[in-house]
C-alpha positions as CSV (number, residue, x, y, z in Angstrom):
1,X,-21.4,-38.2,29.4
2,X,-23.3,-35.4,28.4
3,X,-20.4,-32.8,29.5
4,X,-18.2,-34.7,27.4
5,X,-20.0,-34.6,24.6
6,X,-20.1,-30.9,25.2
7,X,-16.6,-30.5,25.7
8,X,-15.7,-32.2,22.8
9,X,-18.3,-30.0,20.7
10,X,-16.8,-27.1,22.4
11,X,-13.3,-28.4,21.3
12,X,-14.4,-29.1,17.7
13,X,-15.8,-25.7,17.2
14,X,-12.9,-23.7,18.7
15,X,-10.4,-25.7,16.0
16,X,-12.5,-24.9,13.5
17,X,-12.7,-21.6,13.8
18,X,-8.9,-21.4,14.2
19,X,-8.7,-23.0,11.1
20,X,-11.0,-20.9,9.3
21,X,-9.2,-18.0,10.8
22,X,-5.7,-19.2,9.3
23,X,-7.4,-19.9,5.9
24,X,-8.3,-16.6,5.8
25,X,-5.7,-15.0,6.3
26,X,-3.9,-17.5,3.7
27,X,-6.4,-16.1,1.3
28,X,-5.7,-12.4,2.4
29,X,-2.1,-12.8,2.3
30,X,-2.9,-14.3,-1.6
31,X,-4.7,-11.9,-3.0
32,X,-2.1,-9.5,-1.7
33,X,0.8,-11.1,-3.3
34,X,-1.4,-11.5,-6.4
35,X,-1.8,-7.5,-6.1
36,X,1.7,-6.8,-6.4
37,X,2.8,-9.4,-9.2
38,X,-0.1,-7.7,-11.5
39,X,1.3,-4.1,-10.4
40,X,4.8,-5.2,-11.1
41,X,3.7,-7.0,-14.4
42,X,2.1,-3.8,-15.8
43,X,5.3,-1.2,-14.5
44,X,7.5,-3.7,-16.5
45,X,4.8,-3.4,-19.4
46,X,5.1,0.6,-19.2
47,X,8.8,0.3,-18.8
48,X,8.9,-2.2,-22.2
49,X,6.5,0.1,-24.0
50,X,7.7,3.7,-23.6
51,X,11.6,3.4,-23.0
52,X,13.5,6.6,-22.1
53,X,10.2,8.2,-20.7
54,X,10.3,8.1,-17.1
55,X,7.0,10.8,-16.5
56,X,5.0,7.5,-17.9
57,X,7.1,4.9,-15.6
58,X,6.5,6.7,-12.5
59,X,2.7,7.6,-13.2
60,X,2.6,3.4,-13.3
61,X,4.5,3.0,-10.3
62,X,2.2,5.4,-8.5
63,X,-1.4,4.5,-9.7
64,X,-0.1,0.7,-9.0
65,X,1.1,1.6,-5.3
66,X,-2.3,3.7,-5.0
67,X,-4.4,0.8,-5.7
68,X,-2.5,-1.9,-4.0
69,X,-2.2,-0.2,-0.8
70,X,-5.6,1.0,-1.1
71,X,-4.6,4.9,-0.4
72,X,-6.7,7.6,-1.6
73,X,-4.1,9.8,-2.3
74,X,-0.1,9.4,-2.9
75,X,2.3,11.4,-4.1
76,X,5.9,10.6,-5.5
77,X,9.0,12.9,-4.7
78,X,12.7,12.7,-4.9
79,X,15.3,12.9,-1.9
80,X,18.1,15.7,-2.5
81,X,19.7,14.3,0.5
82,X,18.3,17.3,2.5
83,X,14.7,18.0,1.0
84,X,12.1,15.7,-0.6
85,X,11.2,17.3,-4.0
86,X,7.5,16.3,-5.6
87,X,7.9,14.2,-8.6
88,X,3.8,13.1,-8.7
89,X,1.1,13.4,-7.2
90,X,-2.1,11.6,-7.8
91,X,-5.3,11.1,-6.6
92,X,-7.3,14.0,-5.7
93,X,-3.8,15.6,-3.7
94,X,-3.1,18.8,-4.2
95,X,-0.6,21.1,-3.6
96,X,-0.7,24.0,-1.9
97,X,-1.4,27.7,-3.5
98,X,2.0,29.0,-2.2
99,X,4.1,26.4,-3.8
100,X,6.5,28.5,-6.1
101,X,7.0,26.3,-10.2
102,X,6.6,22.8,-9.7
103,X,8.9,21.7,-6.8
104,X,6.9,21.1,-3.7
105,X,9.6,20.7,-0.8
106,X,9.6,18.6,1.9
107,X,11.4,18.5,5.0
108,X,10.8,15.3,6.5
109,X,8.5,11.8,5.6
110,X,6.0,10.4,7.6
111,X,5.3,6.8,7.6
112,X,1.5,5.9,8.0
113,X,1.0,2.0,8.5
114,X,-2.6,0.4,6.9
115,X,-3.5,-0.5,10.7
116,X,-2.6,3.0,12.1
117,X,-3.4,5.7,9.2
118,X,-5.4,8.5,12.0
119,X,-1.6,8.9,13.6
120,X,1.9,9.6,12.1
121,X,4.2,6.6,14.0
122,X,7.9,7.4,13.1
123,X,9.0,10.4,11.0
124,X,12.3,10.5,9.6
């Protein structure tokens, strides 16, 4: 009897922990999607507020992808269709020295996922 009891005790907790697993990550995934309305909400704001000024709409764009994703630095460029071309940069990234006016060029992207940052994964 007393191995059933402990079974079913064993049972019990496991569940619960599932469950309070899955809640958590219900939660995670909702502050997330929360994230990303308020960053959307306050590009549209800058977008409302300062129309034909795209220097101000793409600052907003970038500090909003900064803090959502949590980076510590980011930068924002244009594709030429055979170079990347730096738009913005922001937080604490700089340029190099040699970089001639105020095109940085880049030759390919790297993608960095959250769960991977150390170690490029794909480059295009």
């Amino acid at each position: 009897m007393t191995a059933t009891l402990d079974d079913e005790l064993a049972d019990l907790r496991r569940s619960n922990a599932e469950l309070q697993r899955r809640l958590n990550e219900a939660l995670c995934e909702r502050d997330e999607s929360l994230q990303r309305e308020a960053a959307t909400t306050e590009v549209i704001r800058v977008i409302n507020s300062s129309p034909g000024d795209l220097a101000l709409v793409f600052e907003a764009i970038l500090e909003n992808a900064l803090r959502v994703c949590e980076a510590a630095f980011g930068f924002m460029a244009s594709y030429d269709g055979e170079h990347f071309h730096l738009l913005m940069a922001g937080r604490g990234w700089r340029r190099d020295s040699d970089t001639r006016g105020s095109t940085c060029l880049f030759t390919k992207l790297i993608r960095l996922p959250r769960a991977e940052a150390q170690l490029p994964v794909e480059s295009y």
